[in-house]
KOLBARO-598726 format. One record per residue (C-alpha): x, y, z; residue number from 1. Coordinates in nm, 2 decimals, padded with zeros to 4 digits. Example, Ala and Ser with C-alpha at 12.3 -4.5 7.8 and 13.67 -1.06 7.14 Angstrom:
2
{x: 01.23 y: -00.45 z: 00.78 resi: 1};
{x: 01.37 y: -00.11 z: 00.71 resi: 2};
END
This chain:
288
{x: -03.57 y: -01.10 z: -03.03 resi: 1};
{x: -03.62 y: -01.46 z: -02.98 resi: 2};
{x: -03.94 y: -01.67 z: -03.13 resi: 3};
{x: -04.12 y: -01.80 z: -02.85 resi: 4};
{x: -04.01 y: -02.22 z: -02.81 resi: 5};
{x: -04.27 y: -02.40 z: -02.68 resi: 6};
{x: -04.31 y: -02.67 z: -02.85 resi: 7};
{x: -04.66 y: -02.66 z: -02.93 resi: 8};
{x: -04.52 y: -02.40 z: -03.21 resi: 9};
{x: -04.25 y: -02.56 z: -03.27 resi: 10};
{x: -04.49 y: -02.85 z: -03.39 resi: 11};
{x: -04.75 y: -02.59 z: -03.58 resi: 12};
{x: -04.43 y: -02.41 z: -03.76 resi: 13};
{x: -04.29 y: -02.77 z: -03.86 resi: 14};
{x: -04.61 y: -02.93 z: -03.96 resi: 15};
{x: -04.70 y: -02.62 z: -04.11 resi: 16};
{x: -04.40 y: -02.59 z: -04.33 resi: 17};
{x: -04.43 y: -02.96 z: -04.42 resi: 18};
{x: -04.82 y: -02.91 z: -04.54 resi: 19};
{x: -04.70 y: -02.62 z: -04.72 resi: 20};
{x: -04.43 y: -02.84 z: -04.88 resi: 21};
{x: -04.71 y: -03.08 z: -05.04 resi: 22};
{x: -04.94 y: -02.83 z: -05.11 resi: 23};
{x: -04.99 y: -02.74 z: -05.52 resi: 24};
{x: -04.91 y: -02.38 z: -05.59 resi: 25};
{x: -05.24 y: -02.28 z: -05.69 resi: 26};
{x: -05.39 y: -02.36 z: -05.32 resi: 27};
{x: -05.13 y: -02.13 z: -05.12 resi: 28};
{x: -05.23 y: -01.78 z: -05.05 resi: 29};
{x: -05.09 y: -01.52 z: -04.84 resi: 30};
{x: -05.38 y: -01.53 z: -04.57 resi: 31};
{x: -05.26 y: -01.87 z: -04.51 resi: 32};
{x: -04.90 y: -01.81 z: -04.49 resi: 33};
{x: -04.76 y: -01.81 z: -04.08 resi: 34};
{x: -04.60 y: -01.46 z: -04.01 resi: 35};
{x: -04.27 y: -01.53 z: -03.84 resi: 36};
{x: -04.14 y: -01.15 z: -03.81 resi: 37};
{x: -04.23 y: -00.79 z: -03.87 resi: 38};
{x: -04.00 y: -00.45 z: -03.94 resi: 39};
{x: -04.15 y: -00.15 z: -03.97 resi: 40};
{x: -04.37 y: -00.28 z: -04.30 resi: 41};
{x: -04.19 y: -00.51 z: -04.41 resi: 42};
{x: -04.31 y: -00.88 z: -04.30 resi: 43};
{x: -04.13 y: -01.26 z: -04.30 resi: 44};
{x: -04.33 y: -01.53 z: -04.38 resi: 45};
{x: -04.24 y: -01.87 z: -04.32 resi: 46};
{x: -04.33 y: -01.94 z: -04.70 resi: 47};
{x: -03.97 y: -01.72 z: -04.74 resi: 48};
{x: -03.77 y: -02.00 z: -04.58 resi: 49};
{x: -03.94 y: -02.26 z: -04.85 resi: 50};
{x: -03.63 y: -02.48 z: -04.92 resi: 51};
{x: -03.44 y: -02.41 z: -04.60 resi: 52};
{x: -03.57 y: -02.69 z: -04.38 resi: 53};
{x: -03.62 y: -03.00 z: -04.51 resi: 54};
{x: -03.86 y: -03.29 z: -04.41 resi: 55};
{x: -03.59 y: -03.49 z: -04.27 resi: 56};
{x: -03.48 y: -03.18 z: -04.00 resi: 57};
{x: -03.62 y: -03.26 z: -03.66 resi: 58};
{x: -03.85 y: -03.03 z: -03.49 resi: 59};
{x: -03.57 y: -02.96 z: -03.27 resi: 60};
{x: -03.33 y: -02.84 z: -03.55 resi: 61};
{x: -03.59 y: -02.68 z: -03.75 resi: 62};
{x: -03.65 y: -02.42 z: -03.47 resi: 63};
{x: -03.28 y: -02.39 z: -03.48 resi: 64};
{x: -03.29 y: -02.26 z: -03.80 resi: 65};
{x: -03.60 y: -02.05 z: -03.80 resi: 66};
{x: -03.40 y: -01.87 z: -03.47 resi: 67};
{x: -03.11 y: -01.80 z: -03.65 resi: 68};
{x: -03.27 y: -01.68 z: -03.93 resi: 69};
{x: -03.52 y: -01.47 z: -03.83 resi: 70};
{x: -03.27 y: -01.30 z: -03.59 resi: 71};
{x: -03.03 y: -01.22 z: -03.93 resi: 72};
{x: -03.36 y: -01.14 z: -04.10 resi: 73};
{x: -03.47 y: -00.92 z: -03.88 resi: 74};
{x: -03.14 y: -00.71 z: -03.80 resi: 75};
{x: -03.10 y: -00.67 z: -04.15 resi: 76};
{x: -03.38 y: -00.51 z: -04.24 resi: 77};
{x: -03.32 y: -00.28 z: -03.89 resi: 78};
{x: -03.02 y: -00.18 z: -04.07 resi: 79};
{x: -03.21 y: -00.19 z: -04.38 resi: 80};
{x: -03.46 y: 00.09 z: -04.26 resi: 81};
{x: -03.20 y: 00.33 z: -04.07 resi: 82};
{x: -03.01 y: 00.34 z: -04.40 resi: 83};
{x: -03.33 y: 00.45 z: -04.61 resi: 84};
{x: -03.41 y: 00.71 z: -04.36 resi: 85};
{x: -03.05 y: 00.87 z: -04.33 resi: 86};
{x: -03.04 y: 00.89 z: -04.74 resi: 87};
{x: -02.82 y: 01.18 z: -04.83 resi: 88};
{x: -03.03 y: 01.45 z: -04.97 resi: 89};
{x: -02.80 y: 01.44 z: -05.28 resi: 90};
{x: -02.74 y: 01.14 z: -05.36 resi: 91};
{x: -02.94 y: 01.01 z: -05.65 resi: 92};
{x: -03.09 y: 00.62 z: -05.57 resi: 93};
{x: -03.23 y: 00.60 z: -05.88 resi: 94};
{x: -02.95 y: 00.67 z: -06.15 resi: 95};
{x: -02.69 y: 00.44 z: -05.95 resi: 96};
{x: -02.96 y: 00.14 z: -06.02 resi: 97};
{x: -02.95 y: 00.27 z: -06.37 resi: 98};
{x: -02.55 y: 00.28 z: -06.42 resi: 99};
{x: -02.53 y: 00.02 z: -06.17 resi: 100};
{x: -02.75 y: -00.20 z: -06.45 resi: 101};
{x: -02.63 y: -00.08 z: -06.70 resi: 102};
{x: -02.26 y: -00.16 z: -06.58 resi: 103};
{x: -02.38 y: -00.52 z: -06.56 resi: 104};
{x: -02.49 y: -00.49 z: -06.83 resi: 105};
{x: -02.18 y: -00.43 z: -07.03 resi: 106};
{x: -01.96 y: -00.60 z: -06.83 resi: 107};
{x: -02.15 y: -00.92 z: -06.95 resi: 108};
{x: -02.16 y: -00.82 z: -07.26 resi: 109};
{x: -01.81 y: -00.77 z: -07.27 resi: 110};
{x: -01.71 y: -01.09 z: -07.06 resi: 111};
{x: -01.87 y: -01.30 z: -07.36 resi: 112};
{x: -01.73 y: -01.14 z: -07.67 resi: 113};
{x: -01.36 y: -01.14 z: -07.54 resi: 114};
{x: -01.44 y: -01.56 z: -07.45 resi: 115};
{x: -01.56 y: -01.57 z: -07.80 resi: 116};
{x: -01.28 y: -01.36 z: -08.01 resi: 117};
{x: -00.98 y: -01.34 z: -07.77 resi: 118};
{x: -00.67 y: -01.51 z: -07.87 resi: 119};
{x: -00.56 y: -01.66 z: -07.56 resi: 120};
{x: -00.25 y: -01.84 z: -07.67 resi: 121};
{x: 00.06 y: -01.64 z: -07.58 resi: 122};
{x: 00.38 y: -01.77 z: -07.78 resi: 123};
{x: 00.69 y: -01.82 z: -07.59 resi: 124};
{x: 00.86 y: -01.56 z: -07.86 resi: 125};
{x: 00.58 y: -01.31 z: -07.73 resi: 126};
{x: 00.72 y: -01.37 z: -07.36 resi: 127};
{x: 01.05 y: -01.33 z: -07.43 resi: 128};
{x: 00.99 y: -01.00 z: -07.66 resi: 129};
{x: 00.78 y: -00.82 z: -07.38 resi: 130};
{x: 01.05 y: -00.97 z: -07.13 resi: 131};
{x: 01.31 y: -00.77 z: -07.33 resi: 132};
{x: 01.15 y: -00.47 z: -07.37 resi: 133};
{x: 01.00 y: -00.47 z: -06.96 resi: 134};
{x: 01.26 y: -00.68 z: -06.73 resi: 135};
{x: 01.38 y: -00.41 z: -06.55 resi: 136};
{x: 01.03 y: -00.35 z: -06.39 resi: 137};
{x: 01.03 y: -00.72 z: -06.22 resi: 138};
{x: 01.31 y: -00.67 z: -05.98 resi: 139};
{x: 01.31 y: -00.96 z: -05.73 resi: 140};
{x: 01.18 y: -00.88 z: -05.37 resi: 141};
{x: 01.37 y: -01.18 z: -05.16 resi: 142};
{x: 01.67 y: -01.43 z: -05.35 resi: 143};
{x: 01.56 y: -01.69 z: -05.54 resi: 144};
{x: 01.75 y: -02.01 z: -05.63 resi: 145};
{x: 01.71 y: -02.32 z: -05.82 resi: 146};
{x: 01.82 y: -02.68 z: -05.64 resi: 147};
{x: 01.69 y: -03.03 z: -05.60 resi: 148};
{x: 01.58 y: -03.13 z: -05.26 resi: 149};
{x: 01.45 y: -03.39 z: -05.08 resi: 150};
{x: 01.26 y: -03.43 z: -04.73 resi: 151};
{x: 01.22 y: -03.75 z: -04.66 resi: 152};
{x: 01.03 y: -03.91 z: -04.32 resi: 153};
{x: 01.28 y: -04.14 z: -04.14 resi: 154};
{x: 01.01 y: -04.32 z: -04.10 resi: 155};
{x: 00.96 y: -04.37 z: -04.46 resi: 156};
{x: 01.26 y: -04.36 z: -04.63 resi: 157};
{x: 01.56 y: -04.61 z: -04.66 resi: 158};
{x: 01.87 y: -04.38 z: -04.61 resi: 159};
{x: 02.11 y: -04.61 z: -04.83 resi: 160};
{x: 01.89 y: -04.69 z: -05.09 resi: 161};
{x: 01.78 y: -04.30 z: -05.11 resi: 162};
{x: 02.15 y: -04.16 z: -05.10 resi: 163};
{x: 02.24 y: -04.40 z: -05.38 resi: 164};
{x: 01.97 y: -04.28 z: -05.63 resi: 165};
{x: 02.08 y: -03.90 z: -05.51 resi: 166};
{x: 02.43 y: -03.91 z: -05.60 resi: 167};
{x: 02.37 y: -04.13 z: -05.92 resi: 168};
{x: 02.33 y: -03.92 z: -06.26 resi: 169};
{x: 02.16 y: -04.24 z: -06.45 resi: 170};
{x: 01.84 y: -04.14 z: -06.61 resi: 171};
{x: 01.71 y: -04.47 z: -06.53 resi: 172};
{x: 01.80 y: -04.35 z: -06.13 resi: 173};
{x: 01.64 y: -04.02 z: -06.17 resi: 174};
{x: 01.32 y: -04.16 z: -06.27 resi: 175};
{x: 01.35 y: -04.41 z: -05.98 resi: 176};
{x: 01.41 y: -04.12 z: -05.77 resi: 177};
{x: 01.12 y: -03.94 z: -05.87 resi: 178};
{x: 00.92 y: -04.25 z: -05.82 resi: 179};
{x: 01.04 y: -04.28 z: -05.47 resi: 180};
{x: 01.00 y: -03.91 z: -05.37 resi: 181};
{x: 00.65 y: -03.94 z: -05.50 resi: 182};
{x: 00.56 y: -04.21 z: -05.27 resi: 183};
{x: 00.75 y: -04.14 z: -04.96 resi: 184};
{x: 00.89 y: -03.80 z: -04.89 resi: 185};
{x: 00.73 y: -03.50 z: -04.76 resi: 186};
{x: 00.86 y: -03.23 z: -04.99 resi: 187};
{x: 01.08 y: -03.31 z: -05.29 resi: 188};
{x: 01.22 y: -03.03 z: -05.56 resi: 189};
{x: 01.38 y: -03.21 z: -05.80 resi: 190};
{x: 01.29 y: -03.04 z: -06.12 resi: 191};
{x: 01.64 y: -02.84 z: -06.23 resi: 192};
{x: 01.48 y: -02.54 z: -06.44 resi: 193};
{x: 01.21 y: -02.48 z: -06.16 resi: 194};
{x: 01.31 y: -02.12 z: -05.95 resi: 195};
{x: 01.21 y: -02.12 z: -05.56 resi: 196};
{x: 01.18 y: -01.84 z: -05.33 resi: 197};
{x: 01.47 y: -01.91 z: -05.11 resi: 198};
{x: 01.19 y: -01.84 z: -04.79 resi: 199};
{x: 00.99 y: -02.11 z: -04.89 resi: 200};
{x: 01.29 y: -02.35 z: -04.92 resi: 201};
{x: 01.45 y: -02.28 z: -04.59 resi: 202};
{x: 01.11 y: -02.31 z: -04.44 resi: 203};
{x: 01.16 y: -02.65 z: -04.50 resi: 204};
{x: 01.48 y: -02.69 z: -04.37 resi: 205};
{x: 01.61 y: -02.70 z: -03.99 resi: 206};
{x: 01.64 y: -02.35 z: -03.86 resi: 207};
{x: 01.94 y: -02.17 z: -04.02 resi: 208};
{x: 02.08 y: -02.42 z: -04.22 resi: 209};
{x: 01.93 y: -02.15 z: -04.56 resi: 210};
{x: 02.05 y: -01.75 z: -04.52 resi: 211};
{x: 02.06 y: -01.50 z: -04.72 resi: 212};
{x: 02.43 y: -01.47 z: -04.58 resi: 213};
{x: 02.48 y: -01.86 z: -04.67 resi: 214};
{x: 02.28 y: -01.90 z: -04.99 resi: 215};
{x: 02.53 y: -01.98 z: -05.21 resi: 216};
{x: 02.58 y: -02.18 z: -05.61 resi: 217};
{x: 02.72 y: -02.52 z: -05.59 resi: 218};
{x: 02.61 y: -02.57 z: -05.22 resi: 219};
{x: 02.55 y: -02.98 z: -05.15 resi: 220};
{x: 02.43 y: -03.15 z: -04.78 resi: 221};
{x: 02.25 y: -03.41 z: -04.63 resi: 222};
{x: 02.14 y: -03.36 z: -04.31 resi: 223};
{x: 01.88 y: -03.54 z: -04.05 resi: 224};
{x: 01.74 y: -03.45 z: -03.71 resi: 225};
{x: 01.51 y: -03.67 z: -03.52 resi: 226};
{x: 01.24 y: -03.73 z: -03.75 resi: 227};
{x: 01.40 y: -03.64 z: -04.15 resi: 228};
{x: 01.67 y: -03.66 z: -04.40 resi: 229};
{x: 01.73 y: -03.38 z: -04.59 resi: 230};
{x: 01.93 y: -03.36 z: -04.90 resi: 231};
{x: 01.98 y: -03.04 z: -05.08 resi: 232};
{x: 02.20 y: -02.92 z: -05.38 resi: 233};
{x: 02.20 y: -02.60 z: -05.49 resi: 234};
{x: 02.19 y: -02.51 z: -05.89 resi: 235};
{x: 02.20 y: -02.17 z: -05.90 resi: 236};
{x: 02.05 y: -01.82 z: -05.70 resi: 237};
{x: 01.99 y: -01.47 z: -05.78 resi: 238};
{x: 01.98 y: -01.24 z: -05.50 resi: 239};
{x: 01.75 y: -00.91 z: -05.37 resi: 240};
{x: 01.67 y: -00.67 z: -05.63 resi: 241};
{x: 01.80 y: -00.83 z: -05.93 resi: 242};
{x: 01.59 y: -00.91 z: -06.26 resi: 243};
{x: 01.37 y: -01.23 z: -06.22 resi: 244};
{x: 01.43 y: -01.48 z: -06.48 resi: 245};
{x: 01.20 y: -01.51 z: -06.76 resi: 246};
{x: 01.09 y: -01.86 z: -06.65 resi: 247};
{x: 01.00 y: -01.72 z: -06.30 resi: 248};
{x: 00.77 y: -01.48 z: -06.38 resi: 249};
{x: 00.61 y: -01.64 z: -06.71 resi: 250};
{x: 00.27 y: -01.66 z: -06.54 resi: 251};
{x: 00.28 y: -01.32 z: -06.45 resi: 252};
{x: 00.42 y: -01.21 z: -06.76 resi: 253};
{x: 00.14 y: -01.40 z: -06.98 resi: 254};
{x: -00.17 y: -01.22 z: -06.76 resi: 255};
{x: -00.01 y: -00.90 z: -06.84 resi: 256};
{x: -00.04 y: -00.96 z: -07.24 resi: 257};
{x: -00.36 y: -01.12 z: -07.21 resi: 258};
{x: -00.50 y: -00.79 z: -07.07 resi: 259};
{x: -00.36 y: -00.60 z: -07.29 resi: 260};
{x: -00.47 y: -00.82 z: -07.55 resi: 261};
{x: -00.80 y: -00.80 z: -07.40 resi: 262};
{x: -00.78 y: -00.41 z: -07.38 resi: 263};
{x: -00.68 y: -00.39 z: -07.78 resi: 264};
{x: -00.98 y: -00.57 z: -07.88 resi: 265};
{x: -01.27 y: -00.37 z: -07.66 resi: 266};
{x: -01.13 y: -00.04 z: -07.79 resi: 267};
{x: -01.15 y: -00.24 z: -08.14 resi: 268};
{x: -01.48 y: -00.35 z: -08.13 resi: 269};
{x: -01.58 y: -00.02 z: -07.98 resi: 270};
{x: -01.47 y: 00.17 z: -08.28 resi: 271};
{x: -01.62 y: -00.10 z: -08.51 resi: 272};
{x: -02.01 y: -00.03 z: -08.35 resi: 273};
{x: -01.95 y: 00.33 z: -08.37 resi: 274};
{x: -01.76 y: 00.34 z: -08.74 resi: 275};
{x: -02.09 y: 00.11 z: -08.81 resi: 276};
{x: -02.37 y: 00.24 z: -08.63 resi: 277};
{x: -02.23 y: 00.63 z: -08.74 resi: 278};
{x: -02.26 y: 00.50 z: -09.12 resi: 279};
{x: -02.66 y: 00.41 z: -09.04 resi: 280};
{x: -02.75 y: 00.73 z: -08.91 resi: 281};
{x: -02.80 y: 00.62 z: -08.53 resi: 282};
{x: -02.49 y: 00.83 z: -08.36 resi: 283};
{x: -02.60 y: 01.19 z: -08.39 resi: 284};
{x: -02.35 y: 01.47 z: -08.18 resi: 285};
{x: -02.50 y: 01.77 z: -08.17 resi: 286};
{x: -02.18 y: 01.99 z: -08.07 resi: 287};
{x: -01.91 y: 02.12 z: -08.23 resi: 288};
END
C-alpha cells in the first residue's frame, strides 16, 4: 500500500499538518482531522503523527515519512487483527492484563524500596569471605596472566626514549611512562595487579608470538613489524580450569552479594507487611 504522491496532496497533507500545528486545542475536532489509513475499524489520522514532522521538513521529506509510517502502521495492525481473531479459546486476555499490571506494579514497588533501604557497599572482607567459602565454582574458562605491555605506533613513538623508560624501575620513570603511553600508544597494560584474558592480549600481538603452549611467568620481548613496537613482560599466569583470583572476578563477585542482599531484604519486608497487616485484622486464611 502506497499513499498516492501527487503533489497536490503532498501540499494539502503538509499544509494541513502545519495548520493543525498552530491551531488551539479547543478548535480541532475529529471531522476535521485527514484520514491517512484504514484496517478493518481501526482508522490513522494524520493528527497521530502530531510531533513526527516538523515545520522545517520539506514537502518532499514529509511524504517520506508519512510513507514509511503508514506502511508500518498499517501492517501492524494487519498483524494486529489476525492475532485477535486466532485467540486461543483458553487463554484468558483479561487476567494476563491483570497479573501483567499488577507485576508492574510490584516490580516498581519493589525497584524503589530496595534504592531506598539497600546497603550497597560491599566490604572487601565480605569479598574475600564469600570468595573462601565459593572459589571452587569460578574455575577459569581460557589462561589468564598479568604483564605490562605496550603497543606503540612507529609513527608515534621514539624507540630509544620509550625503551629507556621500559627497562627503568624509577618511580619518577614509571609515571613518565604512563604519561607517554597515554599520549602516544595504541594499547598499553601497565598496571601490575590488573589480570588479562590471555585472548585478548595476544590479540594484540603479531600472530603467534602469545600460546597457550608459550604463555609462560617471567617472559620479556620487544618486538616490531612494519608499523609497531611492542614490549611485553609477563608477571604471572594461571592456566584453564584453575580458580580465578579474587581480584579477577571482584565485579562478579560483588553483583552476586548485592542480590542476595537484595533477596534478604524483600523476603524481610514481606514478612514485616504480613507480621503487621496480620496484627490489624486485614490477612484472613480461611483454611486449615
Amino acid at each position: 500500500m502506497r499513499l498516492n504522491k501527487t503533489y497536490h496532496l503532498l501540499t494539502f497533507i503538509f499544509i494541513g499538518l502545519l495548520l493543525n500545528a498552530c491551531r488551539p486545542v479547543e478548535e480541532s475536532s475529529v471531522k476535521d482531522d485527514i484520514k491517512l489509513a484504514q484496517v478493518f475499524n481501526k482508522v490513522l489520522y494524520l493528527s497521530d503523527l502530531d510531533g513526527m514532522i516538523s515545520k522545517s521538513d520539506s514537502p518532499a521529506d514529509s511524504l517520506l515519512i508519512l510513507n514509511a509510517f503508514v506502511e508500518k502502521w498499517v501492517r501492524s495492525n494487519l498483524l494486529m487483527h489476525e492475532a485477535e481473531r486466532n485467540i486461543p479459546k483458553d487463554l484468558n486476555i483479561d487476567q494476563l492484563v491483570r497479573d501483567y499490571r499488577a507485576s508492574l506494579i510490584r516490580h516498581s514497588y519493589e525497584k524503589r524500596m530496595v534504592e531506598a533501604l539497600l546497603d550497597s557497599v560491599v566490604t572487601q572482607a565480605e569479598m574475600q569471605a564469600y570468595y573462601e567459602n565459593h572459589k571452587d565454582q569460578y574455575k577459569l574458562t581460557s589462561p589468564i596472566l598479568r604483564c605490562n605491555f605496550i603497543k606503540m605506533p612507529k609513527a608515534q613513538g621514539d624507540y630509544d626514549e620509550l625503551k629507556e623508560l621500559w627497562g627503568s624501575n624509577k618511580e619518577e620513570d614509571y609515571k613518565n611512562l604512563l604519561e607517554y603511553c597515554s599520549q602516544h600508544a595504541a594499547v598499553y597494560m601497565l598496571e601490575n595487579d590488573t589480570w588479562y584474558k590471555m585472548e585478548d592480549l595476544a590479540l594484540q600481538l603479531p600472530k603467534g608470538t602469545i600460546t597457550k603452549n608459550n604463555l609462560k611467568s617471567d617472559k620479556e620481548l620487544i618486538l616490531s613489524d612494519d608499523d609497531y613496537y611492542y614490549f611485553l613482560k609477563i608477571l604471572d599466569t594461571i592456566s584453564k580450569e584453575k580458580n580465578a583470583p579474587l581480584s579477577y572476578i571482584e565485579d562478579q563477585i560483588g553483583k552476586v552479594i548485592l542480590h542476595k542482599r537484595k533477596i534478604k531484604l524483600l523476603e524481610e519486608k514481606k514478612e514485616e507487611f504480613y507480621e503487621r497487616e496480620t496484627q490489624r485484622s486485614n490477612v484472613q486464611v480461611f483454611i486449615n
